[in-house]
Each structure stands twice: as structure tokens, then as C-alpha cells.
N, C-alpha and C positions, 0 to 999 in steps of 0.2 A: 593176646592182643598186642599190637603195636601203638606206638604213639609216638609220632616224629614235630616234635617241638622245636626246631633250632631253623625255621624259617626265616631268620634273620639273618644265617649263614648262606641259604640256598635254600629253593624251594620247587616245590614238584612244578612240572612243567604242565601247562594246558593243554588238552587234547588239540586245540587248535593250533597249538602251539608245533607240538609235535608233527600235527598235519602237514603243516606247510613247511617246518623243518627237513623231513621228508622227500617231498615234493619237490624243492629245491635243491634237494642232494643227488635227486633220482632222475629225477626230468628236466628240470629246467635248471644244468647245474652249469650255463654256460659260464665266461669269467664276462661278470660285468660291463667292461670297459672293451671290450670285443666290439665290433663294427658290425659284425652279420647279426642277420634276425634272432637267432640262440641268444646272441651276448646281448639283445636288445630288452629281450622278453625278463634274462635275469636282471637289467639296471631295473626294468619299470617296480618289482618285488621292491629296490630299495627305493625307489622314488613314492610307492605306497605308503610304506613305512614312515618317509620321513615327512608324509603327508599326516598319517593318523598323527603320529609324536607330536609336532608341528599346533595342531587340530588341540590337542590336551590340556595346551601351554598358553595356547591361544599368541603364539609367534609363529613368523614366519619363518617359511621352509626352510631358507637358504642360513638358517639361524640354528639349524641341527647339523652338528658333526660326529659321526658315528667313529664309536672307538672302542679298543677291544675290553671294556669294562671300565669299574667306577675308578680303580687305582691310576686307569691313564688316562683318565677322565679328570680329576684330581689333580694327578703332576702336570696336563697340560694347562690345565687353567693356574696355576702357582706358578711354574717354571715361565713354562710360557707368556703368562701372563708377567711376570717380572723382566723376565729380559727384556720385552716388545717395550717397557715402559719405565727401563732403570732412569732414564733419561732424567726422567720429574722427583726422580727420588729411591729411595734405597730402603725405606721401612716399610714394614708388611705387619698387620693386624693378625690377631688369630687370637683360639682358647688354649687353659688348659688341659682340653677332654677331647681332643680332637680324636681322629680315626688313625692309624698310622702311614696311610697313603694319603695324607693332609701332613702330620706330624713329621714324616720322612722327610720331604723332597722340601717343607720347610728348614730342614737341617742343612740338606743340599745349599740350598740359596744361601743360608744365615755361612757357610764355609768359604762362598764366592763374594762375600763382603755385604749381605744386606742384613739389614737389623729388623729383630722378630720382636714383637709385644705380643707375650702371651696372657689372655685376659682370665683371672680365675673365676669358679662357678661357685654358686651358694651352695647350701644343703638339698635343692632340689633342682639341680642341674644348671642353674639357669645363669648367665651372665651380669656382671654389672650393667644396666646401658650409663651410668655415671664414670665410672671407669673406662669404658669403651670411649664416651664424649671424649676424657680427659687426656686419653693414648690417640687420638687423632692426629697428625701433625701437617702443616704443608708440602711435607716430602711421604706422606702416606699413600704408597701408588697400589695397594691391594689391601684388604682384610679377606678374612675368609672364614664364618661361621657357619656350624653344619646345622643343619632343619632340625631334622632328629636324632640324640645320641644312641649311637647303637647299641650301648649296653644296658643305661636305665631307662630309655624311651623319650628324654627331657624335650622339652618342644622350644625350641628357640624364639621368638617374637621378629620375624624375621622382617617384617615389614617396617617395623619400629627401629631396628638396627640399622635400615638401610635410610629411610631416613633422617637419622642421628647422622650417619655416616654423609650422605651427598650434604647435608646442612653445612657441616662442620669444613667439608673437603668434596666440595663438587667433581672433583678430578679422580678422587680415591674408587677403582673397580672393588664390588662387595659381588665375593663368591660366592657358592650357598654350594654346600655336601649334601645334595639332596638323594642321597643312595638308599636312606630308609624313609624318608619321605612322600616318594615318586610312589602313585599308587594307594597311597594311603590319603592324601588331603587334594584339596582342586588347589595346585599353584599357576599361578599368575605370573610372570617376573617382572611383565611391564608395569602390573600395578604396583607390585611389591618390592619393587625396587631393584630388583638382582640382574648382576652383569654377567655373570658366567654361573654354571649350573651344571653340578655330576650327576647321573643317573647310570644305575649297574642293570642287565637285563635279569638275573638269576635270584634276584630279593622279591619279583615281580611276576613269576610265575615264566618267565620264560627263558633260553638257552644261557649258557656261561658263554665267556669269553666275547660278550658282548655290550655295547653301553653306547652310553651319547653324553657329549658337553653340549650346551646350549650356549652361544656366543654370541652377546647381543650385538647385532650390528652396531658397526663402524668403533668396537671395543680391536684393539690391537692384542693378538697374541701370536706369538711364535713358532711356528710348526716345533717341533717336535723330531717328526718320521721325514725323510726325506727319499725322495723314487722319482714313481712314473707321476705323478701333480694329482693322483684322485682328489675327489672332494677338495675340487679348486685349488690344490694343492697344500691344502691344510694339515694333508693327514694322506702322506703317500703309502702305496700299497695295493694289494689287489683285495677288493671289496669281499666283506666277510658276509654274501648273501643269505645262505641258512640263518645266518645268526641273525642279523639286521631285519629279515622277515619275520623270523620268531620272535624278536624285540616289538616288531611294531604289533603282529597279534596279539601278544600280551597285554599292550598298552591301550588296544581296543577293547579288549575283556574287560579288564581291569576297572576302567572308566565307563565300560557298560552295566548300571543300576548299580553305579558308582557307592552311593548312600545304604544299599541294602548290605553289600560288602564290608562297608565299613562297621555297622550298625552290629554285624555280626561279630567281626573282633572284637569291638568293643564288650559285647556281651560276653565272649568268653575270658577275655582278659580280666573282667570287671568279679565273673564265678571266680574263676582261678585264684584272684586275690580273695577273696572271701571264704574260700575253702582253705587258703593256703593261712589263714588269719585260724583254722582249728589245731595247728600244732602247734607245738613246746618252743619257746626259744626263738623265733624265725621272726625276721625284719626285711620288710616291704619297701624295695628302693624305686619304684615306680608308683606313680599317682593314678588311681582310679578315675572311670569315664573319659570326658574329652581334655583332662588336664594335662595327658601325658598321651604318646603313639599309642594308637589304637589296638597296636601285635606285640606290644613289647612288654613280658614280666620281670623284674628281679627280684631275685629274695634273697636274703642271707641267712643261711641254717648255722644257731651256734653247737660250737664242738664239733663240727667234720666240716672237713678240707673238700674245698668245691671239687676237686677231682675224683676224690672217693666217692662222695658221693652220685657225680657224672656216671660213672662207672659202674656203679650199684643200680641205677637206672637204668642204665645202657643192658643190663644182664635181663633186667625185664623188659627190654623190649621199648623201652621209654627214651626216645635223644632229646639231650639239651646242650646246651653249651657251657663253659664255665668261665666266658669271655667273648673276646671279637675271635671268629675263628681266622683273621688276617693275622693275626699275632699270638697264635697259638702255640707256635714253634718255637715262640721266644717269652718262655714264661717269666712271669712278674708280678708283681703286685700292681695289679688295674692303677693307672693313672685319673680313671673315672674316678672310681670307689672312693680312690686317698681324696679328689677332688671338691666331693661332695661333702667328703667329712664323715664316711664309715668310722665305727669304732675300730682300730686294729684287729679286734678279735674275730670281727665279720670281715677282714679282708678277702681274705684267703679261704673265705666260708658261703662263697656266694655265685647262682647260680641264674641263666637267664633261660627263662621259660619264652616264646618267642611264634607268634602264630600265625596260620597263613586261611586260604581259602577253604582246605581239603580237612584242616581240626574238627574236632565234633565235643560236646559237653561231656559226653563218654568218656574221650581219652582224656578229659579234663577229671573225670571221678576217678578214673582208672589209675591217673598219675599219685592222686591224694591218697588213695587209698594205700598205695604201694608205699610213699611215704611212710606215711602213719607205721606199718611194719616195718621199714630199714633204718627211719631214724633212733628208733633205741636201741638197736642194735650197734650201729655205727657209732654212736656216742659211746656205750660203753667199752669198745673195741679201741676208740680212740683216747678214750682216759687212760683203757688199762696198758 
């Protein structure tokens, strides 16, 4: 049996997805921006797209910019967004649990002379909004808090934050990382307050190397890419069809019997923790039901090293992760984990279970059960 748990990295693609992926590699693979009928047929694919996505958000069209994923999705709304507005000021809001394509390109900025407040998270992910109030200042020309953390699932109060934020600093743009978000809850940005907004395609069930910022009209941000002026010249380039199509059929799926989707993760997220509560030693850094993202598990197994045990799973046929797979290449000790307030010994001991549409309660038995036989094994292998 297989069992591919690490849907928070990437996740299987929808048949519909695939379809029209296809379809527009095969047939309709004119370049976008083309004059003749071919290149007519490929814009109207991304004018569909940016009609569903548009349609989800419940903004207008001209308010999606499609980009090659959540990371330039992210640096454009930060970078960009700071320079378009260094003007009114130089400090920039943020946490300390961010993602590292949030955490990066704020290093960037903070190098080119702006000042970063990074706000710390309690025990269960979650922000001060007292400290956030207090870190507001008149020169605050950005914050940027993400929806959902990607590694324990924590759910931000994002509507609250924004307005704390416009009260305090009508002028301050409030980003939102909504990379594990999108898909999983109905976001709003008009009601909920949010100026700019990352979405990834491949966390959603559809192609890589594709995404969208949402930029609320008459917000100033900075190109970035500079060419031929696509996308109004926000983001030059030749338009990434396949991808942008398969983006927006995902975003139709997704949002169709929206609640039944959801209801499902929930339930297995909800087993998962209750089976994973029958072993030795193991601490639960995700909240059950709707307190925490719907797809998201963590646990901390004492006595083995997240990777050993990754690995011992991986040989049966079980994938998880043992972190953000964006920063896997540069290992560490999670800035989440130490954030929250892990004990040291579950640092380094902790693994994320992580689920998408295609999981079944099976590969949720299947995982426990394999547990139950590697964990004393691997403890006694790692004492001796």
C-alpha cells in the first residue's frame, strides 16, 4: 500500500486538471499575446481562469495577477510592495513563523535599509494582536501575516489583524500568505480586510510553477519582471497558459461542494489525531476540528530524529515531510517549533502528516499501524 501524506508540499493533480493541461500544450498551445485567432483562443483559457479565481474571492478580474508560484507571489507583494511605497515609510510588520519566501525577501528589504518587526507566536501558533496594536507605527507601510502555517496548521484571525492594522495605520497595506489557505476556507479580502494575497497552484490540486497575487485595486506595487508589458505590464513575460488553465480548473473544483471537501479533511485529520494519541511518547502540535487547517497534522515522536523516521516511512511506502519542503535543503531547527515553544527534545523529533482530496481513512490505519511497529524499533536503535 501507498500512502502519500505530504500534500502540503504538492499534491496530485485533478483529472481536470490534467485535461486541460494537455489540451493546451497539444492544441491550443498558441503564445497568448499573439494577434491571430491561435494566440486569441490561448488568451481567452487565461481570461477564464482569471474569471473563476476572480469569481472565488469574490474580486475583480483585473485584481488577479498570475505568477509563476506562491514564492513570486510573496517577493512581489513585499519587494514590490515596499519600494512602490518606501515613500511614507521604511517599517514593515511581520511574524516569527513565517514561510521562507515571506522570511527571505524580508531580509532583502531589511539589507536595503527598511526595518522589520517580527511579531512572536504563543504556544499554539497564534499572534499577539496586543503586540501587533503596539508594533504599528506611522511610517508602517506593510505587515504581512500568513492565513495558515504551513507546518502546524495555526489559523491566523486574519480579519481581526486587518482591522487592528487599518485602525491603528489606515495607510499600512496588510498582506496575507495565503498559500495553505486558498482552497481550504471561503476568503473574502474585501470583507477581511486584505491588500495583497499569495496563492500557489500545486498545494490545490493543480500544476507547479504556477500562482497568483491578488492586488487590491489602486494598492501600488512594483513590477518585479520587466519585457513585453503582459498583464498590463505588471508581470512581463510570455503567459504561462497550461499552467494558468490548470490553476483556474483547480480553483473550480476546489470551490465546487466546497464544504463536503472540507468536512472530509477535517474528518481525517481529526482520526489521524486520535489514532496518533494511541502511541508512546508523541505530542500533537496541531488543534483538532475547525481550530486549526483542515489538511494540516503535526506530531512530535520522542527519541527519533524527524528524518529517521521520514525515511522508515518512506521504505513503506508512506510520504510525509519533516518540515516546509521550501527549506529542506537548508536544514535547522524549525523556527515554527522553537516559536511555539516545543520542548528541545521534540525539536528535531517532529514530523507533518499533511492531506489532500485523493487520502482515504485506510492510508490513515495503514500509517498507525506501521508506526506502532517502527517506533520501538527506532527508539531502541537511537538510545543504543
Amino acid at each position: 500500500m501507498e500512502a502519500y501524506f505530504d500534500n502540503s508540499a504538492s499534491t496530485q493533480v485533478l483529472d481536470s486538471v490534467r485535461d486541460i493541461v494537455v489540451k493546451t500544450m497539444t492544441e491550443d498551445y498558441a503564445n497568448a499575446s499573439a494577434k491571430h485567432r491561435k494566440g486569441m483562443e490561448a488568451e481567452q483559457y487565461i481570461r477564464e481562469a482569471r474569471a473563476i479565481i476572480a469569481g472565488t474571492l469574490k474580486v475583480q478580474e483585473k485584481e488577479i495577477l498570475f505568477t509563476s508560484g506562491g514564492s513570486e507571489s510573496n517577493n512581489m507583494a513585499l519587494i514590490g510592495g515596499a519600494l512602490a511605497n518606501q515613500r511614507a515609510g521604511k517599517h514593515i510588520i511581520s511574524t516569527a513563523v513565517e514561510h521562507p519566501s515571506v522570511y527571505n525577501p524580508l531580509t532583502c528589504l531589511e539589507e536595503l535599509g527598511f526595518e522589520i518587526t517580527f511579531l512572536q507566536v504563543d504556544r499554539n501558533g497564534h499572534i499577539s494582536l496586543e503586540e501587533l496594536e503596539a508594533a504599528i507605527r506611522p511610517d508602517t507601510i506593510l505587515a504581512s501575516v500568513m492565513y495558515v502555517n504551513n507546518e502546524v496548521g495555526a489559523v491566523e484571525p486574519v480579519e481581526e489583524i486587518s482591522r487592528i492594522i487599518k485602525r491603528k495605520n489606515p495607510n499600512t497595506l496588510f498582506h496575507v500568505d495565503a498559500i495553505q489557505a486558498y482552497g481550504k476556507y471561503q476568503i473574502r479580502p474585501k470583507k477581511q480586510g486584505i491588500d495583497l494575497l499569495s496563492v500557489s497552484g500545486h498545494k490545490i490540486h493543480g500544476p507547479k510553477g504556477v500562482g497568483f497575487l491578488y492586488i487590491r485595486n489602486g494598492v501600488k506595487v512594483k513590477p518585479l519582471i520587466y519585457g513585453g508589458g503582459q498583464q498590463s505590464g505588471m508581470r512581463s513575460g510570455t503567459e504561462n497558459v497550461p499552467g494558468v488553465a490548470g490553476l483556474g480548473a483547480a480553483a473550480k473544483e476546489m470551490y465546487t461542494n466546497h464544504q463536503e471537501k472540507i468536512g472530509k479533511l477535517i474528518q481525517l485529520k481529526d482520526y489521524m489525531t486520535d489514532r496518533l494519541g494511541e502511541l508512546e511518547d508523541v505530542v500533537i502540535n496541531s488543534k483538532k476540528g475547525t481550530d486549526s487547517a483542515p489538511q494540516i497534522v503535526s506530531a512530535s515522536f520522542g527519541g527519533v530524529r524527524s528524518e529517521v523516521l521520514l525515511h522508515a516511512l518512506e521504505d513503506k511506502g508512506i510520504y510525509v515531510s519533516s518540515g516546509s519542503a521550501c527549506s529542506s535543503h537548508h536544514p535547522g531547527v524549525s523556527g515554527t517549533l522553537k516559536g511555539i515553544g516545543l520542548e528541545p527534545k521534540y525539536l528535531d523529533a517532529t514530523i507533518r502528516v499533511s492531506f489532500g482530496v485523493f487520502n482515504t481513512k485506510e492510508e490513515v490505519d495503514y500509517c498507525i499501524d506501521t508506526l506502532k511497529e517502527l517506533l520501538p524499533v527506532l527508539r531502541r536503535y537511537q538510545r543504543g
